[in-house]
SENU-851376 format. One record per residue: residue number from 1; x, y, z of N, C-alpha, C in turn. Coordinates in steps of 0.2 Angstrom, whole numbers. Layout:
- num:n_X:n_Y:n_Z:ca_X:ca_Y:ca_Z:c_X:c_Y:c_Z
- NUM:X:Y:Z:X:Y:Z:X:Y:Z
...
% end
This chain:
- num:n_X:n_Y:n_Z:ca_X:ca_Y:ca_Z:c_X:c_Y:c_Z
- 1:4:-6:0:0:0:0:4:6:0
- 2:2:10:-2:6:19:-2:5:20:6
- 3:10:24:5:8:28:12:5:34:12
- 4:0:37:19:-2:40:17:1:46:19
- 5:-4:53:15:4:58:14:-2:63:21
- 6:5:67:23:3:72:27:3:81:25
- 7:0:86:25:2:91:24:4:96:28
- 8:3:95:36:5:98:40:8:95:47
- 9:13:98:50:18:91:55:14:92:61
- 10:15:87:63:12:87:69:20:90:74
- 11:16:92:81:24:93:85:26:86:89
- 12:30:84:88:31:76:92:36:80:97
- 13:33:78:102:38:78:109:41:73:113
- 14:47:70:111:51:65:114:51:64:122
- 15:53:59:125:50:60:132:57:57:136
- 16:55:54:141:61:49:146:62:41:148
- 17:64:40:150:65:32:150:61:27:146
- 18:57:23:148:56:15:145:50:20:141
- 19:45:26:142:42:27:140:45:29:132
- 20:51:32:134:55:35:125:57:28:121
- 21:57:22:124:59:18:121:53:12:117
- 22:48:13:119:42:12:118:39:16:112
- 23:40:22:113:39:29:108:42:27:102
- 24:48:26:100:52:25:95:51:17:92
- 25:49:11:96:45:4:94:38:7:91
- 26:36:11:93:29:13:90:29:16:83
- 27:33:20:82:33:25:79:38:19:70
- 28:43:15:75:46:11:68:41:4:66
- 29:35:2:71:32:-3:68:23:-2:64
- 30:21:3:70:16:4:69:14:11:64
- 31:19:16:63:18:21:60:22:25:54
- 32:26:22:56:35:25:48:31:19:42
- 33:28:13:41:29:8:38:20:10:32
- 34:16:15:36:10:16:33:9:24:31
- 35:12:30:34:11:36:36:19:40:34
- 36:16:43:29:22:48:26:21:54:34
- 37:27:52:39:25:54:45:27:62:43
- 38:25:66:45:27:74:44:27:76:54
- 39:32:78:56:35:79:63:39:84:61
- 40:38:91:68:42:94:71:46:92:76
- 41:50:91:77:52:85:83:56:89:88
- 42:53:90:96:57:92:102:61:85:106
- 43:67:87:107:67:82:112:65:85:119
- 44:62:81:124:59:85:132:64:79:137
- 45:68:74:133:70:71:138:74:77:144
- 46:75:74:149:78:77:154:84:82:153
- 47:88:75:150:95:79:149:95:85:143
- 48:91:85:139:90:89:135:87:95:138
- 49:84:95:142:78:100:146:83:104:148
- 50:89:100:153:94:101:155:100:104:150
- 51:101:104:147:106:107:141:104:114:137
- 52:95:115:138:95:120:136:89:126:140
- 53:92:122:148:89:126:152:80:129:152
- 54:79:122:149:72:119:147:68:126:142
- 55:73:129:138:72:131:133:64:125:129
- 56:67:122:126:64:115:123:60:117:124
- 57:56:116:131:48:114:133:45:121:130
- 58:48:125:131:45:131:128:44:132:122
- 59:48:130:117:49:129:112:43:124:109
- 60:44:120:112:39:115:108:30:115:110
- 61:30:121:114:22:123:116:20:128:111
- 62:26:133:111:24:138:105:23:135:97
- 63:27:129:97:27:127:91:20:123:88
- 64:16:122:94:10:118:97:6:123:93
- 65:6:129:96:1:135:96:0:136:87
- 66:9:134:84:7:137:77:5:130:72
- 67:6:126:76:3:120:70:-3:116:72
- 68:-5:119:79:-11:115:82:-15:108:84
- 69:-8:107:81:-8:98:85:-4:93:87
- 70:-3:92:94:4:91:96:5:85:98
- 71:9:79:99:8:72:102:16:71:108
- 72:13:69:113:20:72:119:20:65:122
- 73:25:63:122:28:58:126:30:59:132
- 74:29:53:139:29:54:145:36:58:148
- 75:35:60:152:42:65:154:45:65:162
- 76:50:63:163:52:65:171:51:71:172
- 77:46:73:180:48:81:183:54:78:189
- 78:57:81:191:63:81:192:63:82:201
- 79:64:78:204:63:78:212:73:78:213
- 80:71:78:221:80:79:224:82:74:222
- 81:80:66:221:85:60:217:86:61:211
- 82:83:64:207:82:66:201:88:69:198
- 83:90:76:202:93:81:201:100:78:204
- 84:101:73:206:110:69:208:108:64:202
- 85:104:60:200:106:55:195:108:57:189
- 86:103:64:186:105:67:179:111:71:181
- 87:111:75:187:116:80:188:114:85:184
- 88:107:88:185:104:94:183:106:100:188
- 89:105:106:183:108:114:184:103:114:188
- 90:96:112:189:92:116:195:85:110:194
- 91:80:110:198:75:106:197:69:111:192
- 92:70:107:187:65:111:182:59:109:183
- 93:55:113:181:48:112:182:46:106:180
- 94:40:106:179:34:99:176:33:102:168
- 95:36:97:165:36:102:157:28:100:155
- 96:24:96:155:16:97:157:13:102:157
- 97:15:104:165:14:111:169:17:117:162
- 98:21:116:163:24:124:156:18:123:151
- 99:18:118:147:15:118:143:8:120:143
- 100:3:116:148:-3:117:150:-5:126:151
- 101:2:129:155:2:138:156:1:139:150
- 102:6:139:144:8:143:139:1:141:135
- 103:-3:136:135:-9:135:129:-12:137:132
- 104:-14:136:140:-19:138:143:-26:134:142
- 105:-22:127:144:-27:122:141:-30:119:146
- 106:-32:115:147:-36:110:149:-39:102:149
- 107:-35:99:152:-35:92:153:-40:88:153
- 108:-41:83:148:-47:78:148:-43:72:145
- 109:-45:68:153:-42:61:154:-49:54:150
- 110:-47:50:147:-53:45:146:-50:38:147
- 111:-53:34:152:-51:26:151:-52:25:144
- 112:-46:20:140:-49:15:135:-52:9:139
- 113:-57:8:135:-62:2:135:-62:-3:130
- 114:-60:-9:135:-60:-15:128:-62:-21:136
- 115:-64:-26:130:-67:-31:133:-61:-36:137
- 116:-65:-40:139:-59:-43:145:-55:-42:149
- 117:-54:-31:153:-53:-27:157:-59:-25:159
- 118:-63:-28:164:-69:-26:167:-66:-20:171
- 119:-73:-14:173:-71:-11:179:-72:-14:184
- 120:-68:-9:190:-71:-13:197:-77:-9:201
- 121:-77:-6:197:-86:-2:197:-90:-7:194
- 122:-95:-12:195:-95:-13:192:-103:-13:187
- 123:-105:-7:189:-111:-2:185:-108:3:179
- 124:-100:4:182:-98:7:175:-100:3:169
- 125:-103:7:164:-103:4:158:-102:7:152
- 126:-97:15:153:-96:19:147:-91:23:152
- 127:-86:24:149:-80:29:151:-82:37:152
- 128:-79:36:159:-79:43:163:-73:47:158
- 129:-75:54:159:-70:57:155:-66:62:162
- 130:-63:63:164:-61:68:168:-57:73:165
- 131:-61:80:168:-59:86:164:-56:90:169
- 132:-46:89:169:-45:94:175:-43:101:173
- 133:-45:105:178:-41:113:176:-33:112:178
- 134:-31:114:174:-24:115:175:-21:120:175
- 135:-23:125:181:-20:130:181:-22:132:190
- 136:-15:134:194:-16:137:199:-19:132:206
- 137:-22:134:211:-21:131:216:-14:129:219
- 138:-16:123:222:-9:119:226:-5:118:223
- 139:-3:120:214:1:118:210:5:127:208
- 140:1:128:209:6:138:209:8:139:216
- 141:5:136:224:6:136:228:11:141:231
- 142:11:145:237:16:147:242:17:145:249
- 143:21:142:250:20:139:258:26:141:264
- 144:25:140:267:28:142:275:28:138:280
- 145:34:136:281:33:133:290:35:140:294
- 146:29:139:297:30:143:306:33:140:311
- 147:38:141:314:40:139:319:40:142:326
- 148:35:147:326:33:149:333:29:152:334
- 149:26:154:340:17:159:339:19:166:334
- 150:16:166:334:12:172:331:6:171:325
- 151:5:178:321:-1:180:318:1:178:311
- 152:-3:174:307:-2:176:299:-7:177:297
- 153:-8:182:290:-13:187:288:-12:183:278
- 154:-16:183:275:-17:185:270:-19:193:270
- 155:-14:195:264:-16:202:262:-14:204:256
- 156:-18:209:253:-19:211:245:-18:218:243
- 157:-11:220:241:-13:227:238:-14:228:232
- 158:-20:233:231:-22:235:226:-17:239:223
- 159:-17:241:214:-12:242:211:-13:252:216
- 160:-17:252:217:-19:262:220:-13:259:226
- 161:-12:257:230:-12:256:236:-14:254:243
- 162:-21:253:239:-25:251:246:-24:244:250
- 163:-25:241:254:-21:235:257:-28:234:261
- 164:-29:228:258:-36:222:263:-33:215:267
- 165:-33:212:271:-31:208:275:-37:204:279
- 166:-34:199:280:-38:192:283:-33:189:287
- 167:-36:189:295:-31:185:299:-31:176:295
- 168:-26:173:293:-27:166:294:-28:162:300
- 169:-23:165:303:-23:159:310:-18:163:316
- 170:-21:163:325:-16:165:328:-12:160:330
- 171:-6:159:328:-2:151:332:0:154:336
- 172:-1:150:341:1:149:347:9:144:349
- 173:10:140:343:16:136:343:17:134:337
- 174:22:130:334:22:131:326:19:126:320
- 175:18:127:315:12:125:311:14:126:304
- 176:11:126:299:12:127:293:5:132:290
- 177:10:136:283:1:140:281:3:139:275
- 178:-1:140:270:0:139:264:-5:144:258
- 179:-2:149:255:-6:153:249:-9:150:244
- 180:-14:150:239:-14:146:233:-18:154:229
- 181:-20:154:222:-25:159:218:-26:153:214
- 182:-31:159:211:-31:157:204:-36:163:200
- 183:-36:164:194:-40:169:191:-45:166:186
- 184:-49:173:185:-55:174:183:-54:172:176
- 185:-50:173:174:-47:173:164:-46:164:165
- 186:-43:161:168:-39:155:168:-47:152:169
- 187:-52:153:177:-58:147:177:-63:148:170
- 188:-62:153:167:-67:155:164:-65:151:157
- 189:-60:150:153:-56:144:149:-57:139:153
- 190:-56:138:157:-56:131:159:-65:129:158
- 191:-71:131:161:-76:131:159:-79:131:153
- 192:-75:137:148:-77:136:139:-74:128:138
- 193:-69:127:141:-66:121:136:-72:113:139
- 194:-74:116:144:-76:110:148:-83:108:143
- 195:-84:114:143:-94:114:139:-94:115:132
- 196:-84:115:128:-85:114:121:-82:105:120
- 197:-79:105:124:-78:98:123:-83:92:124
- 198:-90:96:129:-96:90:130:-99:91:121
- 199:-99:98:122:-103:98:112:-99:93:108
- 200:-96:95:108:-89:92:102:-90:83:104
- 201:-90:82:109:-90:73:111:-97:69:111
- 202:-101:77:112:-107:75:115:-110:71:121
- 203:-107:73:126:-107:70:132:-109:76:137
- 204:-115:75:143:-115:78:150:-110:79:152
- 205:-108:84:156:-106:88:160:-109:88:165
- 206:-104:86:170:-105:88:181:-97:88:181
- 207:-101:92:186:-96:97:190:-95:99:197
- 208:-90:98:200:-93:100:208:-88:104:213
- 209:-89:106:217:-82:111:222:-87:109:230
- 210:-83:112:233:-85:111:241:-87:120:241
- 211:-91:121:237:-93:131:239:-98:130:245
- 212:-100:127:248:-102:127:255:-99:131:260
- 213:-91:128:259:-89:129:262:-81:135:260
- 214:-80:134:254:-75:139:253:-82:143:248
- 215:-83:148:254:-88:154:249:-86:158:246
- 216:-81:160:244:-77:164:239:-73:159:233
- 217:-69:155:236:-64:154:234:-68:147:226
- 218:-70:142:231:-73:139:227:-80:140:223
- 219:-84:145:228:-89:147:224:-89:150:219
- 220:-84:156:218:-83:159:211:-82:153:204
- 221:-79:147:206:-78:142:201:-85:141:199
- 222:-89:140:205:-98:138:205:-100:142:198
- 223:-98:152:200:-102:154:197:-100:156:191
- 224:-94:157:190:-89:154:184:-95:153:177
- 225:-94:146:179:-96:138:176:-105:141:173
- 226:-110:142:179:-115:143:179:-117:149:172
- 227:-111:155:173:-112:160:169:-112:158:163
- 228:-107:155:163:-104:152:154:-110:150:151
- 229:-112:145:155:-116:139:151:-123:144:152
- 230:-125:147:154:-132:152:153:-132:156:147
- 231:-124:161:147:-123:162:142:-123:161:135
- 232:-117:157:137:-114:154:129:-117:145:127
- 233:-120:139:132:-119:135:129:-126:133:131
- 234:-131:135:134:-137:132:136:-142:129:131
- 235:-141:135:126:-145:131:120:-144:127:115
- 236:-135:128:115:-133:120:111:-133:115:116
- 237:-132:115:122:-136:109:127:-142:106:124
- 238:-147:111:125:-151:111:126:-154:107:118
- 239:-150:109:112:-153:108:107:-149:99:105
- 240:-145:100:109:-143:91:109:-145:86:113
- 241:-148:91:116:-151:87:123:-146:81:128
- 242:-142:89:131:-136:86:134:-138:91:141
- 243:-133:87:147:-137:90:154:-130:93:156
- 244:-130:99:159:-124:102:164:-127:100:171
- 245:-125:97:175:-126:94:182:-120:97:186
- 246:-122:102:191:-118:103:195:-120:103:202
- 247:-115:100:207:-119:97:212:-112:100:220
- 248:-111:97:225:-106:100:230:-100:92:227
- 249:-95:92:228:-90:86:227:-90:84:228
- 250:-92:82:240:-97:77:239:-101:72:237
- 251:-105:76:234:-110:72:232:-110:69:224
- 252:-105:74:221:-105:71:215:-99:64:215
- 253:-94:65:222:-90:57:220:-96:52:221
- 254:-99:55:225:-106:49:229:-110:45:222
- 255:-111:50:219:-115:48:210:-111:45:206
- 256:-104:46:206:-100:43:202:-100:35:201
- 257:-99:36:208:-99:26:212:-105:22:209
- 258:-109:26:207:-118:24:204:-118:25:196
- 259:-114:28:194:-116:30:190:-115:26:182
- 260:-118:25:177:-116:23:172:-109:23:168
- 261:-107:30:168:-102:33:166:-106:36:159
- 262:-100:38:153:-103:42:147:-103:49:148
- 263:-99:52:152:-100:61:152:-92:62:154
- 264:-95:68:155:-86:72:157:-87:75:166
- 265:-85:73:168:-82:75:174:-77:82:176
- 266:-80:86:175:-73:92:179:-75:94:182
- 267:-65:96:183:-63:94:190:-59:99:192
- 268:-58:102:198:-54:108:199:-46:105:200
- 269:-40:107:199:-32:104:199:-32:100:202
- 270:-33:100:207:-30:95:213:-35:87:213
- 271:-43:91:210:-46:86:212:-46:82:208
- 272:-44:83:199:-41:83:195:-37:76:193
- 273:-30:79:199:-25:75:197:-26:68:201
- 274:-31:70:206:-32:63:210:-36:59:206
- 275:-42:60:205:-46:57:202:-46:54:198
- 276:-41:54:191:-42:54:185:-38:48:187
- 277:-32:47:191:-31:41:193:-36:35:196
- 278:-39:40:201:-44:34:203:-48:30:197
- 279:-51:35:192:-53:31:186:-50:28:183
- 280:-47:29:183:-40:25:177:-39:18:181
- 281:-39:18:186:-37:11:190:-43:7:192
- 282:-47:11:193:-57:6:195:-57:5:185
- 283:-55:8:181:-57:5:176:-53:-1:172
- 284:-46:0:178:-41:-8:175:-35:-7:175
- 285:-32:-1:172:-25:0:172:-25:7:170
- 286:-20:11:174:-16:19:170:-14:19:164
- 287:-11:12:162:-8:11:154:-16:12:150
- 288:-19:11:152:-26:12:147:-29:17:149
- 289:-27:25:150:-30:29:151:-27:35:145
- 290:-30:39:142:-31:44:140:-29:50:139
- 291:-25:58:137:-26:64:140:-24:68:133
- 292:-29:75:135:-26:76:130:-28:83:130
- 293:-24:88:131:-24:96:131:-26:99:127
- 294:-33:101:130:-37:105:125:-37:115:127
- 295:-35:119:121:-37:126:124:-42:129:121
- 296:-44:133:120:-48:136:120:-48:140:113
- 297:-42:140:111:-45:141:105:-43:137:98
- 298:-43:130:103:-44:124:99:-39:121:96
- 299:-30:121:101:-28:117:101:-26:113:104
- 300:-23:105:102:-23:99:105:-17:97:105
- 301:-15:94:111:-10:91:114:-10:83:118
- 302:-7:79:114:-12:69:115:-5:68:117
- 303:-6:64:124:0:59:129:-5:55:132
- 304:-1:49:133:-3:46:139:-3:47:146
- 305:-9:42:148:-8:48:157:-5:45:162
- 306:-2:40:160:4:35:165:11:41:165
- 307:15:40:170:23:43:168:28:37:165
- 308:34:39:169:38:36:161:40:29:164
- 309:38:25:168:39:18:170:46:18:170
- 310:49:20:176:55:20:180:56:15:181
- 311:52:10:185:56:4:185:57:-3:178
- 312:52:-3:173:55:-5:167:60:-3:166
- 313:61:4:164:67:5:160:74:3:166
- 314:75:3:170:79:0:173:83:-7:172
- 315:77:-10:171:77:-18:169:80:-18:161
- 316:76:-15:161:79:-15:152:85:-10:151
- 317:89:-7:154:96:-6:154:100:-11:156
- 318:95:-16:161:101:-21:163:100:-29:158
- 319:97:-27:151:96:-32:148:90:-37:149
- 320:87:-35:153:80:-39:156:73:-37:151
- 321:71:-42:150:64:-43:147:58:-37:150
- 322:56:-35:148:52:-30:150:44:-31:146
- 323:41:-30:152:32:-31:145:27:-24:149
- 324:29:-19:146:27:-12:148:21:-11:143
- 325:16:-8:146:8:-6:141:9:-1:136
- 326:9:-1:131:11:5:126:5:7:124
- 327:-3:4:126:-8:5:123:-12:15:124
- 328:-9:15:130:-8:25:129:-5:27:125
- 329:2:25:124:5:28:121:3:30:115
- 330:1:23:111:-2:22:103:-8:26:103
- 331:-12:26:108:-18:29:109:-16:37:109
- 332:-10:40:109:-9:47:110:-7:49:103
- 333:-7:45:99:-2:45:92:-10:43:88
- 334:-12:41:90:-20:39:83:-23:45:86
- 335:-26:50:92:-28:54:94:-25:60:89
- 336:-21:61:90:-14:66:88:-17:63:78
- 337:-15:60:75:-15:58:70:-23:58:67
- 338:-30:57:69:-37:58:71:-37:66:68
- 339:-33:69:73:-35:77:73:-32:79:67
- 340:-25:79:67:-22:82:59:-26:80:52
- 341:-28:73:53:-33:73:47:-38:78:48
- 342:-43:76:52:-49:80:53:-47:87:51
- 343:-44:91:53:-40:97:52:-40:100:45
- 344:-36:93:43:-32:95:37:-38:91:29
- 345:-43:90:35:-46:87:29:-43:81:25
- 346:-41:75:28:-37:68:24:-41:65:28
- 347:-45:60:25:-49:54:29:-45:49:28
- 348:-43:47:25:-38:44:26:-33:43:31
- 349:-32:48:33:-25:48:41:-32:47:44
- 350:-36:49:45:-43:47:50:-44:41:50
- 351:-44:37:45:-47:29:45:-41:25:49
- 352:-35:29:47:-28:25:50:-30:25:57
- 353:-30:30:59:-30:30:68:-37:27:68
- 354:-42:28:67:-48:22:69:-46:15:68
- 355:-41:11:62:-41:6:63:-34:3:67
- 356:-30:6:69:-25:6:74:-27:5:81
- 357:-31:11:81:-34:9:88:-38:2:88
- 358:-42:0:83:-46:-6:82:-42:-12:83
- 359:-37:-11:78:-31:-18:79:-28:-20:87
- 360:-29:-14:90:-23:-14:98:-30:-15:101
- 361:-35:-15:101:-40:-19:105:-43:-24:104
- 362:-42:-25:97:-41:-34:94:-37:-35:98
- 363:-31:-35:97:-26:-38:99:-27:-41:107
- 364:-29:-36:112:-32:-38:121:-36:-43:119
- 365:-40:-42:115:-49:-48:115:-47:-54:114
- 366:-42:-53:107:-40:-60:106:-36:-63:113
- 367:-36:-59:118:-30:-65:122:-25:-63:124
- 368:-20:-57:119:-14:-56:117:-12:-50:120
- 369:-8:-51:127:-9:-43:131:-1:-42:134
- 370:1:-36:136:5:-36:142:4:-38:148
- 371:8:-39:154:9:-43:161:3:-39:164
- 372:3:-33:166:0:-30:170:-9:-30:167
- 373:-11:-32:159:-18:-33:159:-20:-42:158
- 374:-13:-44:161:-15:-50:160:-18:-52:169
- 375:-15:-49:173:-16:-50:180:-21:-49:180
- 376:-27:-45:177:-33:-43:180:-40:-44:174
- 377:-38:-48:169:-42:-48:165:-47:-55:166
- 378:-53:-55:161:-57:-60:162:-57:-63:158
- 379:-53:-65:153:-51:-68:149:-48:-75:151
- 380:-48:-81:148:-43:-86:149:-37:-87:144
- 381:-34:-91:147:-27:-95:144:-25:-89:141
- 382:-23:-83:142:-20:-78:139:-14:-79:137
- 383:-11:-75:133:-1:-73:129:1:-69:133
- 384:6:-67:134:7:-63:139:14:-63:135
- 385:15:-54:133:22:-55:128:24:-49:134
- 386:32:-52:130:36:-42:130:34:-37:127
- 387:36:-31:127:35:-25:124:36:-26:117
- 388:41:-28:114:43:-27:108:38:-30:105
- 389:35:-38:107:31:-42:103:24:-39:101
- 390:22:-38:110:15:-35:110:16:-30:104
- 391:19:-27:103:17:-20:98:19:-24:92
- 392:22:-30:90:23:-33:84:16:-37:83
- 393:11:-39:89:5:-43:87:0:-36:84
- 394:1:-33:86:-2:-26:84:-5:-23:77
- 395:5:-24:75:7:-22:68:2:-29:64
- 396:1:-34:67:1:-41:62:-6:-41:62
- 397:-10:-38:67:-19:-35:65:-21:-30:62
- 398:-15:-25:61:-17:-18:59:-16:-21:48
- 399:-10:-24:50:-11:-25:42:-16:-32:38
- 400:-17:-34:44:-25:-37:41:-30:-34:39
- 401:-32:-29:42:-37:-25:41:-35:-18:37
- 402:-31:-16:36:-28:-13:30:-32:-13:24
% end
């Protein structure tokens, strides 16, 4: 067969350990062999990050913004072992985090669903999407230890001068406080992305915060969300016949547990970053989950939402067999590949990522899985390969249906 041609690159973002080596088995079995591949290519590895004082990550966000669709490979953020193992100039950021800033996007997590990976839900019957904001809270954060009595204040001067203040707390002996924000411009994108991504999927929206009790802080998110959707989205809800459901956090994990699934979930940072893990694992494994950074004024950034499997890559430096899930991976690259078509108007690069994804889920049904969904599937007498095979049994469904 030809390959098919591309007219515009997508930006490919190299990553770190087993996941980068994964990345590059993907890319020579399942994608160089069918797809005149067209890439702007950053490397985000570490060392790299590190060589150009994580210039790269910025570089390859802005190169995002001009070509509008981007595919990112898993990436080390960089903690105090981190910074002795690579022997980095400084602990750099979450290049996620950068990049999330600079598009000002918004995160939408979704389990892959294939047969013989039951949830542990077991009324799930349609994939939770989780939509986190990705901007501010406990992740812009400023914190403090106190180490003795006294008074701490939140306090705000206005640009004139004026200065408003709120005791936080009198200590009496020592403790810790902690700042967080967040603005008006940031929740209110976060919102449009939340209720164009339900039209665009066509899926409900719920939404929850504890504004009971944070009256300002979380309520403004409440009333955020409420404004938008009266404004701008009520009557294309209404005319899909699609539900905004918002409820206190509570009650919305309460619903969750009961719920069917099939809608989108957002979620504020924090609640976010947990959750999406909690779905991801009630639905069977993180390697089958999802992400993909959506902004606002409609562009896309597709990774998987596992990190970079530190301890594979380990084993596989030391020459050891490794059977790591690359089904995110592959799922970030048809995602990523999906959109460019659509974009650029080539069904064809559409039909590929539709039948790639088909082939890698044939391939589980039939039996044929990695280690980690072989532990938990309902399946009998399964295969249970390495990395390199599983992604060769892939290739050998994908060209059947060719």
């Amino acid at each position: 067969m030809n390959k098919i041609a591309m007219n515009t690159p997508l930006v490919e973002m190299d990553g770190d350990e087993m996941t980068r080596i994964l990345w590059k088995m993907i890319k020579d079995e399942l994608l160089l062999p069918f797809v005149d591949l067209k890439t702007e290519y950053y490397d985000l590895g570490l060392e790299h990050r590190n060589e150009t004082n994580d210039q790269v990550t910025v570089d390859s966000a802005e190169a995002t913004k001009k070509y509008g669709v981007a595919v990112k490979c898993a990436t080390i953020t960089p903690n105090g072992a981190r910074m002795s193992e690579y022997n980095l100039k400084e602990m750099w950021k979450s290049p996620n985090g950068t990049i999330r800033s600079i598009l000002d996007g918004t995160v939408f997590r979704a389990p892959i669903v294939v047969k013989g990976i039951e949830p542990c839900v077991r009324n799930w019957e349609k994939p939770i999407t989780i939509a986190r904001h990705a901007y501010g809270d406990v992740y812009k954060n400023v914190e403090m230890k106190i180490e003795g009595a006294g008074k701490a204040e939140l306090v705000f001067t206005d640009k004139d001068g004026n200065v408003s203040r709120e005791t936080i707390h009198d200590f009496k002996d020592a403790g810790i406080i902690q700042g967080v924000h967040n603005t008006k411009a940031s929740i209110t994108s976060f919102a449009r992305a939340c209720f164009q991504y339900a039209v665009s999927t066509k899926q409900d929206l719920w939404f929850g915060t504890k504004d009971t009790i944070s009256k300002k802080y979380d309520h403004t998110f409440k009333d955020i969300f409420q404004e938008v959707y009266e404004q701008e989205y009520k009557e294309k809800f209404d005319e899909l016949g699609l539900e905004y459901f918002y409820s206190l956090i509570d009650d919305i994990v309460a619903r969750i547990m009961k719920a069917k699934g099939g809608f989108i979930w957002a979620c504020k940072n924090y609640d976010g970053d947990v959750m999406s893990d909690m779905v991801s694992s009630a639905f069977g494994s993180l390697a089958m989950m999802t992400s993909v950074l959506v902004s606002p004024e409609g562009i896309y950034e597709y990774e998987a939402a596992h990190g970079t499997v530190q301890r594979h890559y380990y084993k596989y430096l030391k020459g050891e067999e490794t059977s790591t899930n690359p089904v995110a991976t592959i799922f970030a690259w048809t995602g990523a590949l999906r959109k460019r078509g659509e974009l650029d108007a080539i069904p064809e690069l559409e039909k590929f990522a539709d039948k790639l994804e088909k082939a890698t889920l044939a391939t589980i049904e039939n039996g044929v899985m990695t280690k980690d969904l072989a532990q938990i599937t309902t399946l009998k007498d399964v295969t249970v390969l390495n990395s390199q095979d599983f992604i060769g049994a892939i290739r050998k469904q994908l060209e059947a249906i060719l």
